[in-house]
BADREN-704246 format. One record per atom (N, C-alpha, C): x, y, z; atom name; residue in one letter; residue number from 1. Coordinates in nm, 4 decimals. Layout:
         x         y         z  atom  type  seq
         X         Y         Z    CA     A  NUM
...
END
This chain:
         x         y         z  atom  type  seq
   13.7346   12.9937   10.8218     N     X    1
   13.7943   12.9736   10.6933    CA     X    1
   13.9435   12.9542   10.7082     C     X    1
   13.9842   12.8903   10.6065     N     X    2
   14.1433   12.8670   10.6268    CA     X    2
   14.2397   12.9923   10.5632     C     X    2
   14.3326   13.0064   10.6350     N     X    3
   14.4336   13.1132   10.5778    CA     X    3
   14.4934   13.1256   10.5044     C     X    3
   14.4730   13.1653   10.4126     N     X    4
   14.5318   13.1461   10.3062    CA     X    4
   14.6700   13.1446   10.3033     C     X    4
   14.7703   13.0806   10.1950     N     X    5
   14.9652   13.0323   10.2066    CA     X    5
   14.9735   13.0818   10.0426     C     X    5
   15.0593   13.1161   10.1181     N     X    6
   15.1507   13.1141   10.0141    CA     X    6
   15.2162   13.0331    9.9370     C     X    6
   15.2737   12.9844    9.7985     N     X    7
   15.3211   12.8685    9.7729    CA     X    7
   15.4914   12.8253    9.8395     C     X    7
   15.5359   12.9404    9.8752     N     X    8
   15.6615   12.9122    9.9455    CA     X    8
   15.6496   12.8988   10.0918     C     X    8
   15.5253   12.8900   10.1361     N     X    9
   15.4667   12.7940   10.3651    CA     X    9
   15.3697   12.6879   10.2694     C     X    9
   15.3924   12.5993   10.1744     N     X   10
   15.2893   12.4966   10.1541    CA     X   10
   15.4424   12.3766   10.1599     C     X   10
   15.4091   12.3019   10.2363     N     X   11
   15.4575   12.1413   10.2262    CA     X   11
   15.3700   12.0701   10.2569     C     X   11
   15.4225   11.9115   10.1722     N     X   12
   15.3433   11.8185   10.1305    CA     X   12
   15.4238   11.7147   10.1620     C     X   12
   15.3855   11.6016   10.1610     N     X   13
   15.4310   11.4539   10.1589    CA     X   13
   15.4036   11.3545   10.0732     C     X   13
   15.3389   11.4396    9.9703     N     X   14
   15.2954   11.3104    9.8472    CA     X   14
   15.3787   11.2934    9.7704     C     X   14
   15.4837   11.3608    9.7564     N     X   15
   15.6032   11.2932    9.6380    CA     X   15
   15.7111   11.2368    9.6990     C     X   15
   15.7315   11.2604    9.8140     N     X   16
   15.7668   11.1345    9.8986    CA     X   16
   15.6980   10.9891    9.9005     C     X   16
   15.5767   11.0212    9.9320     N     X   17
   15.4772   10.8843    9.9562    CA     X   17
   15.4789   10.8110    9.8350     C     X   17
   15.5022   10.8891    9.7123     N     X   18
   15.4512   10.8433    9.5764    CA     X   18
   15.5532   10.7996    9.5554     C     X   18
   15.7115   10.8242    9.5684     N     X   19
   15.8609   10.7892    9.5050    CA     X   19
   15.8646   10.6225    9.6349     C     X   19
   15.8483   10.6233    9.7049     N     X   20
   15.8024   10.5336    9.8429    CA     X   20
   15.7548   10.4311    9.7906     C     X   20
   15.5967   10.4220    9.7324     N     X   21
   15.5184   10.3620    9.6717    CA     X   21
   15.5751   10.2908    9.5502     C     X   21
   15.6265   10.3246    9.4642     N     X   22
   15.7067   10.2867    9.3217    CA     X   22
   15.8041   10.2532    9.3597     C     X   22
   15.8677   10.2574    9.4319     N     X   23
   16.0063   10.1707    9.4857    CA     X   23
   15.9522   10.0578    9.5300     C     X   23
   15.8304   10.0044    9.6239     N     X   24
   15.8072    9.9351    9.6753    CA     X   24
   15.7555    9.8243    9.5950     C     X   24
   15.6410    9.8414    9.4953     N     X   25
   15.6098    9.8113    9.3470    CA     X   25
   15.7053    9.7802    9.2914     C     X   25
   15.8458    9.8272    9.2406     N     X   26
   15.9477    9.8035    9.1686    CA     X   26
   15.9992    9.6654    9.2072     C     X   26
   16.0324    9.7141    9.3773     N     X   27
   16.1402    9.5558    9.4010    CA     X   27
   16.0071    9.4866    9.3950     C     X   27
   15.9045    9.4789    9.4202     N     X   28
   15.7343    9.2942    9.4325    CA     X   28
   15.7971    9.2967    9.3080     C     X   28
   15.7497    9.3432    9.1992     N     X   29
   15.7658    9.3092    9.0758    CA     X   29
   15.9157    9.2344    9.0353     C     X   29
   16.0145    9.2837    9.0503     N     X   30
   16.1641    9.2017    9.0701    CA     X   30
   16.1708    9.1040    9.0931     C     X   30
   16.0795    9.0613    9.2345     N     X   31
   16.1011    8.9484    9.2903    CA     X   31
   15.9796    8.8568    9.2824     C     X   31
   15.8559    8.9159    9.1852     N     X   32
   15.8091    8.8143    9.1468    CA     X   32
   15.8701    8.7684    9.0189     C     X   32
   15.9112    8.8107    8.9221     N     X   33
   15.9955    8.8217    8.7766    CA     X   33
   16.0960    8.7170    8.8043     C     X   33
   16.1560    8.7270    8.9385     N     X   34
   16.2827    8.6275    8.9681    CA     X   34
   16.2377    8.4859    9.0072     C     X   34
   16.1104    8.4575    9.1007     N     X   35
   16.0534    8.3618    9.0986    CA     X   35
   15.9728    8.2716    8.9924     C     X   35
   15.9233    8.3668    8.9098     N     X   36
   15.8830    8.3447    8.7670    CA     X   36
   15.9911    8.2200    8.7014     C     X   36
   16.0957    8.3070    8.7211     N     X   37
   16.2059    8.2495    8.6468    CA     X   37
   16.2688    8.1013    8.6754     C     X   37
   16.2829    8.1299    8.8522     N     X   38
   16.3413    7.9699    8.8551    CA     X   38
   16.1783    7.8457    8.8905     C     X   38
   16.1253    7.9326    8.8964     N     X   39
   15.9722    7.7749    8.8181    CA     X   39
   16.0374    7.7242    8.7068     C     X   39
   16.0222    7.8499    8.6196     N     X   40
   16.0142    7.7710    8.4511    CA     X   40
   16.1666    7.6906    8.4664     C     X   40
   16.2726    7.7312    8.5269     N     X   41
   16.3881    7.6067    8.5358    CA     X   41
   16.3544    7.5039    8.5706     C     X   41
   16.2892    7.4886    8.7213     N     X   42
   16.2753    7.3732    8.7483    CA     X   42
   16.1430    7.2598    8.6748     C     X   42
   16.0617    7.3395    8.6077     N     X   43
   15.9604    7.2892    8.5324    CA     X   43
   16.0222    7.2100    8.4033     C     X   43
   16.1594    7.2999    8.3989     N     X   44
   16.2382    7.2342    8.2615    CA     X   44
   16.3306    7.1201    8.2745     C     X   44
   16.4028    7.1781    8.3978     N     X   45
   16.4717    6.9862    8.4665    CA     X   45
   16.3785    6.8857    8.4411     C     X   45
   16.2467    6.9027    8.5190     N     X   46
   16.1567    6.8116    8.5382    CA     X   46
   16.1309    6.7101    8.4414     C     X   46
   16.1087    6.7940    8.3226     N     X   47
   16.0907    6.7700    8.1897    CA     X   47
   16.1688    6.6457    8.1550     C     X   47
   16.3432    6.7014    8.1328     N     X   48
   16.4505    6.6590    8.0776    CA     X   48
   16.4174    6.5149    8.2071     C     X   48
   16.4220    6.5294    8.3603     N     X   49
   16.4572    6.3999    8.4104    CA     X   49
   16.3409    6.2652    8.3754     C     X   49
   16.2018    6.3405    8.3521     N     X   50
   16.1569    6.2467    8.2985    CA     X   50
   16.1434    6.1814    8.2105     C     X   50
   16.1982    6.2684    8.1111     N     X   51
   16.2895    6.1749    7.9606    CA     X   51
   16.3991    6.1073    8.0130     C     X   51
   16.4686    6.1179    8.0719     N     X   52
   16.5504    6.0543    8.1322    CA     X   52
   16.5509    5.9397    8.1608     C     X   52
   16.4384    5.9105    8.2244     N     X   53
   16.3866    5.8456    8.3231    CA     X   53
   16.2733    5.7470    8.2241     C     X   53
   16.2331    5.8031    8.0973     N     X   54
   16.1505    5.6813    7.9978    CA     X   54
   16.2521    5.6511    7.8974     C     X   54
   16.3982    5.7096    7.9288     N     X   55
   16.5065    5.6847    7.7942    CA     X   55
   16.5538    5.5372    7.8865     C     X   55
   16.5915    5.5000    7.9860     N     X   56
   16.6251    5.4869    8.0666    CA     X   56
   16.5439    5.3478    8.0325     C     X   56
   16.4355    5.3709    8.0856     N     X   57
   16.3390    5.2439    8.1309    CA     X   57
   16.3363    5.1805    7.9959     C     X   57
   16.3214    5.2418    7.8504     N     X   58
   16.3322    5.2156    7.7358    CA     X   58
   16.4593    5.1089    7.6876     C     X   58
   16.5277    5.2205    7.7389     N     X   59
   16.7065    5.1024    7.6874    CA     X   59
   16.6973    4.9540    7.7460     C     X   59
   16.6356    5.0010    7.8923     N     X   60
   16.6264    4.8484    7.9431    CA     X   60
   16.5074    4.7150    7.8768     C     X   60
   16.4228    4.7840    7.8281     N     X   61
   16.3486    4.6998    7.7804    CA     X   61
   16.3878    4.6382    7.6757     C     X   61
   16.4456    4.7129    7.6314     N     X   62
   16.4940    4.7011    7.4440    CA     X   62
   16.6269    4.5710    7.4888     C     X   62
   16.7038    4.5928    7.5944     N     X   63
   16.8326    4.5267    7.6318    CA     X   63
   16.7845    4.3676    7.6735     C     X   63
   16.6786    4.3901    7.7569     N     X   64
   16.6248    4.2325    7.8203    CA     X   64
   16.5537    4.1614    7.6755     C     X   64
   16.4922    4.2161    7.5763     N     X   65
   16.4389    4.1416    7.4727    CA     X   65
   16.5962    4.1326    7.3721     C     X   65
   16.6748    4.2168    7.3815     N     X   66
   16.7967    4.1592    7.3166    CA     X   66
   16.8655    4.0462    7.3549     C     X   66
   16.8973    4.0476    7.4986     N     X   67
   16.9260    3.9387    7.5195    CA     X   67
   16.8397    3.8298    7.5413     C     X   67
   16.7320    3.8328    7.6321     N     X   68
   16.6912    3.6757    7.6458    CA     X   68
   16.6098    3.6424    7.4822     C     X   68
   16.5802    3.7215    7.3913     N     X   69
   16.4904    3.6636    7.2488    CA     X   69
   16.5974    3.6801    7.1614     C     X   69
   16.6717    3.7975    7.1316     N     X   70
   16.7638    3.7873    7.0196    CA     X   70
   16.8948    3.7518    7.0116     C     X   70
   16.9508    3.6702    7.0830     N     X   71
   17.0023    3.6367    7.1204    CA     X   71
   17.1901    3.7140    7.1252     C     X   71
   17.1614    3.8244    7.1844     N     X   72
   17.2928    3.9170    7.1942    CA     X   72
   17.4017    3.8591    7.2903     C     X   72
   17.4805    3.8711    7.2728     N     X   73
   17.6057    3.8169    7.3455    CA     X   73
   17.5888    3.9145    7.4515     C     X   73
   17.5970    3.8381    7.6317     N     X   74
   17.6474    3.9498    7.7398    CA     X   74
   17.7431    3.8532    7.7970     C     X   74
   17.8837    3.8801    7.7407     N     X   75
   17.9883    3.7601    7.7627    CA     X   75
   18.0612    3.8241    7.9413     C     X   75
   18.1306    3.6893    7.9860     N     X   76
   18.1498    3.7302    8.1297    CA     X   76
   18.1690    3.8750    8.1421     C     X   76
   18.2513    3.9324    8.0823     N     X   77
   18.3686    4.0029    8.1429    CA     X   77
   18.2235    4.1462    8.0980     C     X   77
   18.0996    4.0977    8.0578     N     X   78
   18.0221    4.2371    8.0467    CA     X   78
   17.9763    4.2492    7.9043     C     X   78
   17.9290    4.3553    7.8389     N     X   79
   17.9316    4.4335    7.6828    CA     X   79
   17.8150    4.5193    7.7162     C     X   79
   17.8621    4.6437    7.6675     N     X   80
   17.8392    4.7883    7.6591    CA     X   80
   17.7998    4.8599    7.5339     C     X   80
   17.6385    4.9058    7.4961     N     X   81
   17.6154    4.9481    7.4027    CA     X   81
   17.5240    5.0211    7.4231     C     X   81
   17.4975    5.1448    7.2928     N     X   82
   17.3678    5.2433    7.3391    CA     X   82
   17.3265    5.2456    7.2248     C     X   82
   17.1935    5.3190    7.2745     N     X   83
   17.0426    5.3597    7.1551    CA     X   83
   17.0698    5.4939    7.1835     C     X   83
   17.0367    5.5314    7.0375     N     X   84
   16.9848    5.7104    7.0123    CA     X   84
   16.8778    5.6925    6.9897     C     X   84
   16.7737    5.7647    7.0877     N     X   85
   16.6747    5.7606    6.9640    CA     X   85
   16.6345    5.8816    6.9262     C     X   85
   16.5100    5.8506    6.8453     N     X   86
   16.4512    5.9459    6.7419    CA     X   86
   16.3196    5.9886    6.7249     C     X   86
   16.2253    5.9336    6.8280     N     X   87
   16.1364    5.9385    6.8290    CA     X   87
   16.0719    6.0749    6.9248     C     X   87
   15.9417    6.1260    6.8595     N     X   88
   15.9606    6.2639    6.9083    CA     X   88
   15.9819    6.2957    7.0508     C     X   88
   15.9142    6.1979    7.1318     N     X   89
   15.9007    6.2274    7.2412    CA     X   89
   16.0259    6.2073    7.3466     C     X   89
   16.1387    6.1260    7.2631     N     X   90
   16.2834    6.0849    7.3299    CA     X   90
   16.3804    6.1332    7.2337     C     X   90
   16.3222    6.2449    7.1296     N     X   91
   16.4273    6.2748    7.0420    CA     X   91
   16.6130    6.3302    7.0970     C     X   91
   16.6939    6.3601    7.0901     N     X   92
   16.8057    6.3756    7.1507    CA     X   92
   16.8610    6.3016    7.2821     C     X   92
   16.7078    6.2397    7.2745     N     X   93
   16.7971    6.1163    7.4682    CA     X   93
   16.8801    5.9928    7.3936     C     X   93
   16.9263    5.8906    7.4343     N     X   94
   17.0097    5.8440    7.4486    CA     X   94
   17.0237    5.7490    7.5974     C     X   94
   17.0452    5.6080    7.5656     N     X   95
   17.0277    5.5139    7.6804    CA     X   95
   17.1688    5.4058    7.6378     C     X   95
   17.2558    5.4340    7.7112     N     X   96
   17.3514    5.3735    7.8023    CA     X   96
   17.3687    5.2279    7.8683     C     X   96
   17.3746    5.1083    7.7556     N     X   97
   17.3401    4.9678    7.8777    CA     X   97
   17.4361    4.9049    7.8657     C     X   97
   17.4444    4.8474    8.0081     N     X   98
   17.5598    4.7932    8.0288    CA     X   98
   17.5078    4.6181    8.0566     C     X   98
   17.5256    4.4699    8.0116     N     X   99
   17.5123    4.4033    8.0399    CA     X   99
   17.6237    4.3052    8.1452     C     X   99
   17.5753    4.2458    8.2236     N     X  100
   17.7108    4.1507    8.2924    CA     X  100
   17.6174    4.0108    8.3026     C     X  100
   17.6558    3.8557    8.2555     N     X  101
   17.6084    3.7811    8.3530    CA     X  101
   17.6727    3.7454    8.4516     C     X  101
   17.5758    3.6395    8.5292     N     X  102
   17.6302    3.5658    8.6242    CA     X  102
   17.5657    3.4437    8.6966     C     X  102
   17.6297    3.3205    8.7050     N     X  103
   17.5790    3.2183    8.7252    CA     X  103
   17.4567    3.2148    8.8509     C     X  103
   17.3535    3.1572    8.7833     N     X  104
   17.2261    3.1044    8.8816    CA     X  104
   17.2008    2.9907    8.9241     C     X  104
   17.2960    2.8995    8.8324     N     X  105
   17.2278    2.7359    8.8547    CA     X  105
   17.2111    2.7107    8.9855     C     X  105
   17.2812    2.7393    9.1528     N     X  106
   17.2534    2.7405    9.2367    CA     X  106
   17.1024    2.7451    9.3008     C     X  106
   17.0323    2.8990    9.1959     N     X  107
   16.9707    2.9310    9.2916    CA     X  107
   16.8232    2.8482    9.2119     C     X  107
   16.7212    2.7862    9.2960     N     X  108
   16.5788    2.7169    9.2540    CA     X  108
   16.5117    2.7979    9.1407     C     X  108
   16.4435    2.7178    9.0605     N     X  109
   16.3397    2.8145    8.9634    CA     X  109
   16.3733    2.8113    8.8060     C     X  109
   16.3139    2.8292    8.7661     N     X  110
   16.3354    2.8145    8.5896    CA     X  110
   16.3642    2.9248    8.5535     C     X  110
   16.3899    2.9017    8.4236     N     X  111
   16.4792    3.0651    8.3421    CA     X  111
   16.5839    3.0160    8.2850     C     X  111
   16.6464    2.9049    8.2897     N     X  112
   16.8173    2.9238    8.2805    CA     X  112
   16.9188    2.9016    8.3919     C     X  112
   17.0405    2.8981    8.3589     N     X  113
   17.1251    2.8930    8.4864    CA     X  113
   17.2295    3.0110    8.4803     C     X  113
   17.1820    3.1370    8.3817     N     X  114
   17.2494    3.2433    8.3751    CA     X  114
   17.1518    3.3648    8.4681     C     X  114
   17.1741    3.4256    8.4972     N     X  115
   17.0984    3.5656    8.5661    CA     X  115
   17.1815    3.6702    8.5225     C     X  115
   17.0909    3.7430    8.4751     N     X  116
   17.1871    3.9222    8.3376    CA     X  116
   17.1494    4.0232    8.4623     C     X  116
   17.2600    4.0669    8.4675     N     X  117
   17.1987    4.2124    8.5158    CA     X  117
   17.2425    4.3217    8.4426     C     X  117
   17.1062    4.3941    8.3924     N     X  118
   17.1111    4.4801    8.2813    CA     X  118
   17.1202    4.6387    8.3630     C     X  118
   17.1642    4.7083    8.3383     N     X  119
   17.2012    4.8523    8.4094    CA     X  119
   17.1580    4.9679    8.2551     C     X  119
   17.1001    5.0267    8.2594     N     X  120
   17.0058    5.1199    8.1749    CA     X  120
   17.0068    5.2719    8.2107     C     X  120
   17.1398    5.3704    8.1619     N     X  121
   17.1361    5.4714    8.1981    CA     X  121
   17.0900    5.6026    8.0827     C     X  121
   16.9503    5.6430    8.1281     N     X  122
   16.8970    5.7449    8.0306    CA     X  122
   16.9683    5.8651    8.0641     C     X  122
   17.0080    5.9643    7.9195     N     X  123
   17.0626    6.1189    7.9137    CA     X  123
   16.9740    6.1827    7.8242     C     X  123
   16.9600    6.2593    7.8936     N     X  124
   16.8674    6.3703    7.7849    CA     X  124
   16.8817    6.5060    7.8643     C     X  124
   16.9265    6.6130    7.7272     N     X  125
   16.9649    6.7362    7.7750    CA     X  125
   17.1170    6.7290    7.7597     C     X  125
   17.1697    6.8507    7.7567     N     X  126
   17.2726    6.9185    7.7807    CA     X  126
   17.3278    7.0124    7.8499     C     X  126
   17.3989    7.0488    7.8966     N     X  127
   17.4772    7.1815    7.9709    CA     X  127
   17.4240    7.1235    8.1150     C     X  127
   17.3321    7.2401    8.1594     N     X  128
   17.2998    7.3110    8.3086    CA     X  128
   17.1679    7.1878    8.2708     C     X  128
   17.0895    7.1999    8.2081     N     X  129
   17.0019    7.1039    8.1581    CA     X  129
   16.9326    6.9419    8.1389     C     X  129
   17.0911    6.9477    8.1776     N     X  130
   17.1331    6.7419    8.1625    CA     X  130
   17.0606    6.6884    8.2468     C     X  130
   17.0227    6.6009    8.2061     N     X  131
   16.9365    6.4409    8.3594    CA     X  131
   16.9902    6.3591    8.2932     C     X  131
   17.0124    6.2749    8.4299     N     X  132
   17.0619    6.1658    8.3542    CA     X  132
   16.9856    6.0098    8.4893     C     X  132
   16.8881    5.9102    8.4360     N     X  133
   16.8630    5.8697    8.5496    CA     X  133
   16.9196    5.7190    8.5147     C     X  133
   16.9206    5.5997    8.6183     N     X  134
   16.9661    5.4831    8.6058    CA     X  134
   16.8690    5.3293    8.6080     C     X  134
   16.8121    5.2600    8.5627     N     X  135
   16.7770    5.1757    8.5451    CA     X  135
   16.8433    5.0453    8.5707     C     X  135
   16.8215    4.9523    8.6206     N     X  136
   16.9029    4.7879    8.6739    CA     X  136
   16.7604    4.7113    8.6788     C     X  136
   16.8209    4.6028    8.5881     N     X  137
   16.6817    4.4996    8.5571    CA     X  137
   16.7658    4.3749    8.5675     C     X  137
   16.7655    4.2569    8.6575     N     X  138
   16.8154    4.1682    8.6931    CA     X  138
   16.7107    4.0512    8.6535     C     X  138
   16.7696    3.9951    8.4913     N     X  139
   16.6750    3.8755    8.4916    CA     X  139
   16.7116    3.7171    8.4403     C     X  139
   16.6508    3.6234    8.3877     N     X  140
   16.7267    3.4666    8.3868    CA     X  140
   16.6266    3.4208    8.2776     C     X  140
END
């Protein structure tokens, strides 16, 4: 049989092991909480650059039917204008185009003897948040 103790000859190691244990638990949890965190950032760039990136492709489309159908002035020296839009899915973006021509008659092929090169820069977002991507559509 065991001998019986007294409570002042009894030591233990479980409130060690246990304060051990919860520290160890504490920081996983920290540092999954912190990884948590920069996902959802980069899930949110992602977001913003691919608005970016259809604000972008958008301006340019809108810019090549301005000029070669509606007939918008892109006089030598350039002209510079933007779209807001409004639509839900590009609401607060904003596209940036810059037109320049420049003579083609040189080069073989139909179209004209002008060649535009249209430059299409989408923004969407603000602060830490911002994307901003670039678009160039070269056409005659």
């Amino acid at each position: 049989m065991c001998p019986e103790r007294s409570l002042s000859n009894q030591r233990g190691a479980g409130l060690p092991i246990a304060i051990f244990i919860i520290t160890v638990l504490a920081l996983v949890v920290i540092g999954m909480a912190q990884l948590q965190q920069g996902s959802g950032e980069a899930v949110s760039l992602q977001i913003q650059s691919q608005r970016a990136f259809f604000a972008a492709e958008s301006g340019a489309q809108v810019a090549v039917t301005d000029v070669l159908y509606q007939g918008r002035a892109c006089p030598s020296g350039g002209s510079n204008w933007s779209i807001n839009f409004t639509e839900s899915a590009l609401a607060g973006c904003l596209a940036r185009l810059t037109c320049s021509p420049e003579d083609a008659s040189q080069v073989d092929g139909g179209g004209g003897n002008t060649l535009y090169t249209i430059e299409s820069r989408g923004l969407c977002g603000s602060g830490a948040d911002q994307a901003e991507r670039v678009v160039e559509v070269r056409v005659r």
